[in-house]
Structure formats: C-alpha cells, structure tokens
C-alpha positions in Angstrom: 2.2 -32.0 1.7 5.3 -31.0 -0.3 7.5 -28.6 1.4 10.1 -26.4 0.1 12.6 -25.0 2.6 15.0 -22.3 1.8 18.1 -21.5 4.5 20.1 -18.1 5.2 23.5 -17.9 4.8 23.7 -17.3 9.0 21.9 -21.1 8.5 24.6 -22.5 6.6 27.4 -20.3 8.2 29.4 -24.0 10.1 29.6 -27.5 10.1 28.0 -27.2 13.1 24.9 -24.6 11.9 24.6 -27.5 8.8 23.9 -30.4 11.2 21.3 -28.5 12.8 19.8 -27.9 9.6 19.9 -31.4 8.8 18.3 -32.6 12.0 15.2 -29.8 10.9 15.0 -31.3 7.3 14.9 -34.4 8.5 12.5 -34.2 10.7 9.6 -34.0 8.1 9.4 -36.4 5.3 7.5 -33.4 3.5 10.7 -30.8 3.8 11.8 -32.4 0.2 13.3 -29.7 -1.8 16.1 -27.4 -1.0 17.3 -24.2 -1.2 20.4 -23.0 0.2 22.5 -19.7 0.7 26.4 -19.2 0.8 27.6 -19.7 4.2 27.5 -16.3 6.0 29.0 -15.1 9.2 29.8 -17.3 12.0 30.8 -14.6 14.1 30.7 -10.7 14.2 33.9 -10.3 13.0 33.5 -12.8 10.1 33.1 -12.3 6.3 30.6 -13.9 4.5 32.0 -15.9 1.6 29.9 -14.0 -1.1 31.7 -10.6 0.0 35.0 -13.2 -0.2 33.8 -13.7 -3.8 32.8 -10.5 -4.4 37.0 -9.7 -3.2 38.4 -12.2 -5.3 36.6 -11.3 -8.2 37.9 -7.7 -8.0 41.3 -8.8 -7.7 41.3 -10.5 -10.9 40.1 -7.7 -12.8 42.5 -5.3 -10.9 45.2 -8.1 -12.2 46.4 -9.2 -9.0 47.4 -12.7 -7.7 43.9 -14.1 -6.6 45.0 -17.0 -4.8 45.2 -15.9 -1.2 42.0 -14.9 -1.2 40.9 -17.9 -3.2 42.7 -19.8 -0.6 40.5 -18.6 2.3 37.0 -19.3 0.9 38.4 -22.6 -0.3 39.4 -23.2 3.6 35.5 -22.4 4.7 34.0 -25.1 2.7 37.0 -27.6 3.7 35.9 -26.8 7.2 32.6 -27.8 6.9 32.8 -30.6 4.4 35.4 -32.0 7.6 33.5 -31.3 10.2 30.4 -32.8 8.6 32.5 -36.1 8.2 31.1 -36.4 4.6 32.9 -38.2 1.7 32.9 -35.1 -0.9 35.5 -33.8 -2.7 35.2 -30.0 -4.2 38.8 -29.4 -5.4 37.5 -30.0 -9.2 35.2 -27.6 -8.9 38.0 -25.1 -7.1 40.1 -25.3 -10.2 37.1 -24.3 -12.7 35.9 -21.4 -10.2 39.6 -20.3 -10.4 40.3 -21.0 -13.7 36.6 -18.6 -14.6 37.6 -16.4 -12.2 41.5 -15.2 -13.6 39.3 -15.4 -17.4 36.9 -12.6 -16.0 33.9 -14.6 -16.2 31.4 -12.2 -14.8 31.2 -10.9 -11.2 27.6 -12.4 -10.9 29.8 -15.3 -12.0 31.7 -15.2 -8.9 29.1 -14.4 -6.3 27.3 -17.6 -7.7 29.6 -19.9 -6.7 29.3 -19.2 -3.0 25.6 -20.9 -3.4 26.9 -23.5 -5.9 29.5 -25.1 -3.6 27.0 -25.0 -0.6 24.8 -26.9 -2.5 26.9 -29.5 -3.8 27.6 -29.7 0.1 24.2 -29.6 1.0 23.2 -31.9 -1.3 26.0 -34.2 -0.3 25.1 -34.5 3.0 21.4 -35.2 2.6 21.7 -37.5 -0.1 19.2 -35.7 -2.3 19.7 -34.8 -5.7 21.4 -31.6 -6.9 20.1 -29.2 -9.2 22.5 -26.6 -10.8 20.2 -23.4 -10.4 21.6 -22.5 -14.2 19.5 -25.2 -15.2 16.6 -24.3 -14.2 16.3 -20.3 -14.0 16.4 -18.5 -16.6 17.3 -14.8 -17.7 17.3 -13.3 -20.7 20.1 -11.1 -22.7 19.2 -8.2 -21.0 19.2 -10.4 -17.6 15.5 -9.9 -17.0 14.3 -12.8 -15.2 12.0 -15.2 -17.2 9.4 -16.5 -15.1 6.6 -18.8 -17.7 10.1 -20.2 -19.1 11.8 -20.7 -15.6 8.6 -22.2 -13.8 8.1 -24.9 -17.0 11.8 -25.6 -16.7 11.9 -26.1 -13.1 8.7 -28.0 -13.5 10.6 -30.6 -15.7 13.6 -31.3 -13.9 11.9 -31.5 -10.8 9.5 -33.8 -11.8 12.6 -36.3 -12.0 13.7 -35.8 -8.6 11.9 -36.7 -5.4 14.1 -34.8 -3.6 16.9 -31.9 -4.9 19.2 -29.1 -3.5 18.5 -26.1 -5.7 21.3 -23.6 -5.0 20.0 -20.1 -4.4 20.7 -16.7 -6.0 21.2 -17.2 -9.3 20.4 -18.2 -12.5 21.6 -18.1 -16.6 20.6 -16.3 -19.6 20.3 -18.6 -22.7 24.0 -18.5 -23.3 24.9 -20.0 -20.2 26.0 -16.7 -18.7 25.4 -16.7 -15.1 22.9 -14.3 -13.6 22.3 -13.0 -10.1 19.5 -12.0 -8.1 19.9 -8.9 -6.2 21.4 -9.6 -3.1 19.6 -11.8 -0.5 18.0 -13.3 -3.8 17.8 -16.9 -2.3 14.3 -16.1 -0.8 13.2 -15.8 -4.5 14.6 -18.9 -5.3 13.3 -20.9 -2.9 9.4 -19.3 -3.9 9.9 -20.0 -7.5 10.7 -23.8 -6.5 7.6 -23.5 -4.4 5.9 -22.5 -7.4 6.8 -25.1 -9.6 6.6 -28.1 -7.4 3.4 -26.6 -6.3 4.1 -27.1 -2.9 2.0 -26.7 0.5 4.5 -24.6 2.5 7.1 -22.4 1.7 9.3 -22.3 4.9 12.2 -19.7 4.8 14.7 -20.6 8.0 16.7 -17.8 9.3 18.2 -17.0 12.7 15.2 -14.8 13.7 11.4 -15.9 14.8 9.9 -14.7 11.9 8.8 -10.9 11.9 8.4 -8.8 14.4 5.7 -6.1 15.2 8.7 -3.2 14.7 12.6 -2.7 14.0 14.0 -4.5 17.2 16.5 -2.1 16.6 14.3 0.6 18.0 11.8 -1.6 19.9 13.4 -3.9 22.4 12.2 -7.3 21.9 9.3 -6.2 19.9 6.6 -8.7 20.0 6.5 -11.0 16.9 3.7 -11.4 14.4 2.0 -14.3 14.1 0.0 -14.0 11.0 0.3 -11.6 8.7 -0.7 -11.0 5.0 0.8 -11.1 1.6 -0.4 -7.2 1.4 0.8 -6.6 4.7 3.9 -7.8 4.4 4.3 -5.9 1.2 3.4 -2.5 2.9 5.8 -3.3 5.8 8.9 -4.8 3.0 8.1 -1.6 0.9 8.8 0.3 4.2 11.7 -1.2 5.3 11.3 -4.0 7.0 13.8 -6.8 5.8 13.4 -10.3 7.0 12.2 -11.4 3.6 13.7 -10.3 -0.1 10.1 -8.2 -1.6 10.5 -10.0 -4.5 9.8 -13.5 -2.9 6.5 -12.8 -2.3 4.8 -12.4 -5.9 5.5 -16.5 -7.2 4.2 -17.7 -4.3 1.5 -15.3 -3.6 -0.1 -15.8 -7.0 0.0 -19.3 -6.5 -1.9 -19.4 -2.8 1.5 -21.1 -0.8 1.8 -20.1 2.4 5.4 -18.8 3.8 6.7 -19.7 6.9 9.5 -17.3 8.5 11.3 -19.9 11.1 14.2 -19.7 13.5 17.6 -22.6 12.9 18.6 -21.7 15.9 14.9 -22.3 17.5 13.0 -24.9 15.6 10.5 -25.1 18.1 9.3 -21.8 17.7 6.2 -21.5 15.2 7.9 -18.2 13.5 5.2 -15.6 11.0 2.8 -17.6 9.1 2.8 -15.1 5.7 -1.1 -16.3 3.7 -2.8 -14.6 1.1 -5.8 -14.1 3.2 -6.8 -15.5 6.6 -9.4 -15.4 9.1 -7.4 -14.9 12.0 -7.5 -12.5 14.3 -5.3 -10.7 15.1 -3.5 -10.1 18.9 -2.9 -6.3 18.5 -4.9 -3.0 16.3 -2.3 -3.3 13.9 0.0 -5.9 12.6 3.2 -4.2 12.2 5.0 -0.1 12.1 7.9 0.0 9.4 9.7 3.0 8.4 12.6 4.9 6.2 14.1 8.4 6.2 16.0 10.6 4.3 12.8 11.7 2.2 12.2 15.4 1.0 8.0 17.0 0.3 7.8 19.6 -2.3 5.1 21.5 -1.2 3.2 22.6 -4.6 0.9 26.0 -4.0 -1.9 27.3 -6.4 -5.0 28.4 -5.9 -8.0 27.0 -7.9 -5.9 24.5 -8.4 -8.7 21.8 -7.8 -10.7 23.3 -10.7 -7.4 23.0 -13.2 -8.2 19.8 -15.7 -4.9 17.8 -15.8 -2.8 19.5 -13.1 -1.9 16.1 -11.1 -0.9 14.8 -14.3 1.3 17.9 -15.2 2.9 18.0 -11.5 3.7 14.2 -12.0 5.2 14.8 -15.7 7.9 17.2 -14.0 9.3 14.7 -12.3 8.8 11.9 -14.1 10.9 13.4 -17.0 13.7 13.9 -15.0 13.8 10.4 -13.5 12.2 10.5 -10.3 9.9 8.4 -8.7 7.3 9.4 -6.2 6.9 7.8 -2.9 3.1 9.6 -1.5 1.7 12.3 -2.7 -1.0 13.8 0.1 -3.3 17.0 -1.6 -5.6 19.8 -0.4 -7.7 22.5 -2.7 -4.8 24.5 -3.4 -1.7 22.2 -2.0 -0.1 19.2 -3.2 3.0 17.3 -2.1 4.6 15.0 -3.4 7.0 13.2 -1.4 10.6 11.9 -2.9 13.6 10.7 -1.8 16.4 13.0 -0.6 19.3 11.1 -1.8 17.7 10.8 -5.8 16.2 14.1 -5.8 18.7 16.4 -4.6 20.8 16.2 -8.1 18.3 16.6 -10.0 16.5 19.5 -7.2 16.7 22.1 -9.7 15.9 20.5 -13.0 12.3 19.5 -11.3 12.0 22.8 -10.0 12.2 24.3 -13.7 10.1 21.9 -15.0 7.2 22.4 -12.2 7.6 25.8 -13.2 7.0 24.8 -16.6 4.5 22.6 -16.9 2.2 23.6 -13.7 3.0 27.4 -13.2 2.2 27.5 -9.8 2.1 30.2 -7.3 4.8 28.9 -5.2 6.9 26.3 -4.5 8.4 24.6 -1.1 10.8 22.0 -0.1 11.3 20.5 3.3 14.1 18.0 3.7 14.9 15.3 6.3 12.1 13.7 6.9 11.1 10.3 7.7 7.7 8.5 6.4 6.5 5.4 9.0 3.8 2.7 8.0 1.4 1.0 10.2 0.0 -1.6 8.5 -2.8 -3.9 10.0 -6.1 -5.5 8.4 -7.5 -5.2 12.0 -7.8 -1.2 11.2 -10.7 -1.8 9.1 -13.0 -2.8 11.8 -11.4 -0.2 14.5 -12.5 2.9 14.8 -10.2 5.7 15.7 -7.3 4.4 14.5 -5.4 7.6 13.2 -6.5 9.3 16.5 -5.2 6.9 18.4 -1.4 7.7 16.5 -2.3 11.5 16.4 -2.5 11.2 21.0 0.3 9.0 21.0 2.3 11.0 18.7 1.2 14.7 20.5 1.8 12.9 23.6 5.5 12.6 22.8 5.6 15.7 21.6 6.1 15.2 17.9 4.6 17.3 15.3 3.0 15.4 12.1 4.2 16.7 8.7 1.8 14.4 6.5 -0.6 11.5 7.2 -2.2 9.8 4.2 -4.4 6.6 4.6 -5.5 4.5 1.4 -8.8 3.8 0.9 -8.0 -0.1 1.1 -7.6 0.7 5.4 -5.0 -1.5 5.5 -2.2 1.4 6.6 -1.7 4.2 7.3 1.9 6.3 6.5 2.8 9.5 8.9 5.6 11.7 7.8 7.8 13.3 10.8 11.1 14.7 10.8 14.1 12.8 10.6 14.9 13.3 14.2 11.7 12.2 15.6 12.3 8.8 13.7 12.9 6.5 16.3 10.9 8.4 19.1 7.8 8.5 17.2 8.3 4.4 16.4 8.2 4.2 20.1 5.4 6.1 20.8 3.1 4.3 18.2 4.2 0.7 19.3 3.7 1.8 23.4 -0.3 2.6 22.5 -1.1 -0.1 20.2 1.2 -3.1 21.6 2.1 -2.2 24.8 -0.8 -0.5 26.5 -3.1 -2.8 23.7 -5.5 -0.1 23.3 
C-alpha cells in the first residue's frame, strides 16, 4: 500500500521535531511520498517562519532594508540543517529568495518559500527525491486552482520517482507565477498527491490525536473520535472545527482514500480514521458538536405566506443581490429566518432591509443579533430515537433558551441556535448527556 504523509509546520518546527518525523517515515516502507509544512513554532513565544515571510515580504514593498529579518529565517533553517548533521547547503537558494524578494516577486511568492526550503531539507535528509510543488500544481491566470491538469501533471512526475518530497502550500499559474493555497493549504497538497499516486492512506501528522468529540477549548480533554465520515467531517469543518483545511477533503474523498489524523509527538496513538463510509459503530449518539458565533436571524413575518408562489425565492434574491450568503434558513406558515453572519451583514443591514421590502413586502420584519449556531453531527442519530429531545433536556436543564433548531432530512446533524453568551455553556451541556453520561 502506497502511503502519502503530509506534516504540520508544529511537525517540522526543530531539528529535533525532524528526526522524530524521520524515525515515523521510516518506519513503513509504504510512507513513500512527502509533504511538508514550513517549520512552525517551537515554542509559545515563537514565530512561525511563514509569518517571518509574510514580515519580510512587507518590508520590501514598504522599501526597507530586508536583511535582518531575512537574516533570522535564514538562522531557523541553519539550525536544523546543523542539528540534523546533514550535508546540504541552502545559501544559493537564500540569494534567489532575496534577490525575488527586494524585486517584489509576489507575497504568495514569499510565503512559498517557507515550504520550499523545508523540503529541500526534508528531502535531504530522507534521501528521496524532491519535487518543486510549481511543477506539479497548477493555477490558472485568475489563480483558480486546476485540478484535471494538476492531478495528470502530478501523475507524470511521480510516476518517475519512487519516493519524493512534495513541498506544501503552493503552486504556479502557467507563467511560473507562484500561487498559494489559503493558509494551512498543505493538507490539500498532501490529498491531491494522494490522488494522483492513487494511494491507500492519506495520513496527515499533527501535534494532536486526531479529532476530538468537541473544542477542547471548552471541553476538557474531550474524548477523541475514532471514525468519522467524509460528511461528518464536513459538517463539523463547516462549523468550525479546525484540525484539517475543508478543502482537503474533496480529492481524496472522490477518490475513496482514507485520511488518517495522527499525533508526531505520539506515534503510537491510532489518531481519527476519516472514510467515505464505514460500518463501524460508533462509541457515543453522535460523533462530534462544532460551533461559531457572531450570527444575526432576520425574522421575516407574513401571513399566507405559505400560499405565496415564489416567496423563498424573492426572500433569498434580497440578499443575494447585495452579497450575502445564507448560513440556515428554518420556516413556519407565516415566518421565515434566514440566518447570516453578523460581521458581513451589518454593512450591508439596511440595503437588505430595503430590498426585503421590495421584493417580498412583508408584514414585518425582525433582527436578533449575537447569536451562536452549534452542530451535532453523528450518523449514529439515524437509528436513535429522541435525539433532539435529548439536546432540548440537556439544554432546559442548563437553563438555556433555544432560538432555532433545524435538522436536515439526511439525519446526519442537527444545528441549534442560542445566544452568544450561552455559547460555551450550551457546548457543555450537550457533550455531558451524550458523552459523558452516554445516554
């Protein structure tokens, strides 16, 4: 079985974080293809070398004398090319960064180079080819990523090479101009390599066990998932949950390869096995509870409005025109909301009002601010019963009052609007019934 393994930047963060990646990699003949990060923090009060590029960058356009900085993320490589004892010299490659840098190459220029050097390291080390991501993944003018032209590219070269570094993160448009994923964009790297090698495994190492039921932010040491879907996941990403870039899931879920969410730092640990379907099942009710706030429900009131041909679509038109996008949009007979973002509706608050007015010419109109929307996701909900009334006790029990619940018809989650405030609490609450108590 091929395997493609793709490491964070907390992975790659030392000399000493390297050789434990190299004792993982080689450890399995299979792990055979590579995709690294920039080095990232090594301690709390570090900076991570893209926000050094990122600096850098800025002082050249600002006209300043770049070097210092230059200087510094120069040092962090130094320090792990000498404390890895390996025979590699980067100081060609510092004068062409430099060089691109004081020319105003591009600022995704710039940010690129942190994976570049790391995989020239990387590559170094393991003795396995390198691969200049440029190469192989491709953008076009408008830097939309390519993916039919990428995967046969990526196809090619790696067909020559047994086993290759592929640095993370970016990419080229047909010019040569560099490209950038959005940040944390080496997960979607490392799944389009997947793709094209057609491997077994995806494994993505981090410095957590793979995903956890909720936030441990809110939940102290939540309990972690074992399995979990593609769907799943993409409820609980879409939500807010963060241990793996969105956008890493669609190469590799349309090609059936599993993703494995492991631990550097704990190798032993088995981590979240991520499948497109499975017959598992599993431990708890639901799988996992993500959430956001800062949203705002515009509460929509006209009666016989069930009997009015068209009036979703009209609603939806008001806000669409003015560049807004809907997040959930619950409905009774005479009621609708539609549920928005605070932070990209409030400018544009009064322009959807008049348009509402407009096109729907309701009876009235409502906004509520500050609120929050939570997800629990699980496939094990489908043969529950009493899911939702299970949330509503926990919920009432804790005294927090529900502003919206809305479950789609798939059963695979269920999303409860509460205030702001009752954010965290109501986390709490849901997780102690379900996980805790494992009703």
């Amino acid at each position: 079985m091929v395997k493609v393994v793709k490491f964070g930047g907390s992975s790659l963060a030392s000399a000493e974080q390297f050789a434990k990646v190299g004792g993982i990699i080689r450890s399995d003949d299979d792990r055979r293809y590579v995709v690294p990060s920039a080095p990232g923090k090594r301690n709390a009060e570090d900076t991570k070398v893209t926000d050094m590029l990122y600096e850098c960058y800025a002082e050249a356009e600002a006209g300043e004398n770049i070097r210092v900085t230059f200087n510094k993320i120069k040092d962090r490589y130094n320090k792990i090319i000498g404390g890895l004892g390996i025979k590699l010299s980067l100081e060609e490659d510092y004068k062409i960064i430099e060089k691109n840098m004081k020319e105003l190459a591009g600022a995704d220029y710039a940010a690129s180079r942190g994976e570049y050097l790391n995989g020239k390291i990387m590559a170094a080390y393991l003795g396995f080819d390198f691969v200049d991501a440029a190469e192989v993944i491709c953008f076009d003018n408008e830097g939309n990523f390519l993916g039919d032209e990428t995967n046969k590219r990526m196809k090619k070269r790696l067909a020559k090479s047994d086993k290759a570094v592929i640095p993370g993160f970016y990419g080229a448009k047909a010019d040569g101009t560099i490209k950038t994923f959005s940040r944390g964009g080496s997960d979607i790297t490392g799944s389009i390599v997947a793709k094209a090698v057609s491997a077994g495994m995806y494994e993505n190492w981090t410095d957590v066990s793979g995903c956890m039921v909720a936030d441990p932010r809110i939940i102290k040491d939540p309990e972690p998932i074992q399995v979990v879907t593609y769907r799943e996941l993409r409820e609980l990403s879409y939500m807010g949950a963060s241990v793996l870039h969105e956008d890493a899931i669609f190469p590799v879920r349309k090609a059936g390869i599993p993703i494995n969410i492991r631990n550097t730092n704990a190798p032993e640990d088995p981590g979240t096995l991520i499948v497109e379907s499975t017959c598992h099942v599993p431990e708890y009710t639901i799988t996992g509870i993500a959430g956001k706030k800062g949203f705002v429900a515009v509460n929509i009131d006209k009666d016989m409005m069930n009997s009015e041909i068209g009036f979703c679509r009209k609603a939806l038109e008001a806000f669409e025109e003015n560049g807004v996008s809907i997040e959930h949009m619950p409905s009774g007979i005479d009621t609708m909301t539609v549920f928005v973002s605070q932070e990209e509706f409030m400018g544009k608050e009064q322009m959807v009002l008049s348009s509402l007015h407009r096109l729907c010419d309701p009876d009235s109109i409502e906004l509520e601010g500050n609120l929050a929307l939570i997800a629990v996701v699980g496939r094990g909900m489908r043969s529950t019963r009493g899911t939702a009334g299970r949330i509503f006790s926990a919920l009432a029990h804790a005294s927090i009052n529900v502003k919206m619940i809305d479950q789609g018809s798939s059963e695979l989650n269920i999303i409860i609007g509460v205030r702001n405030e009752d954010f965290e609490p109501a986390i709490k609450a849901i997780y102690k019934i379900f996980v805790e108590t494992q009703l």
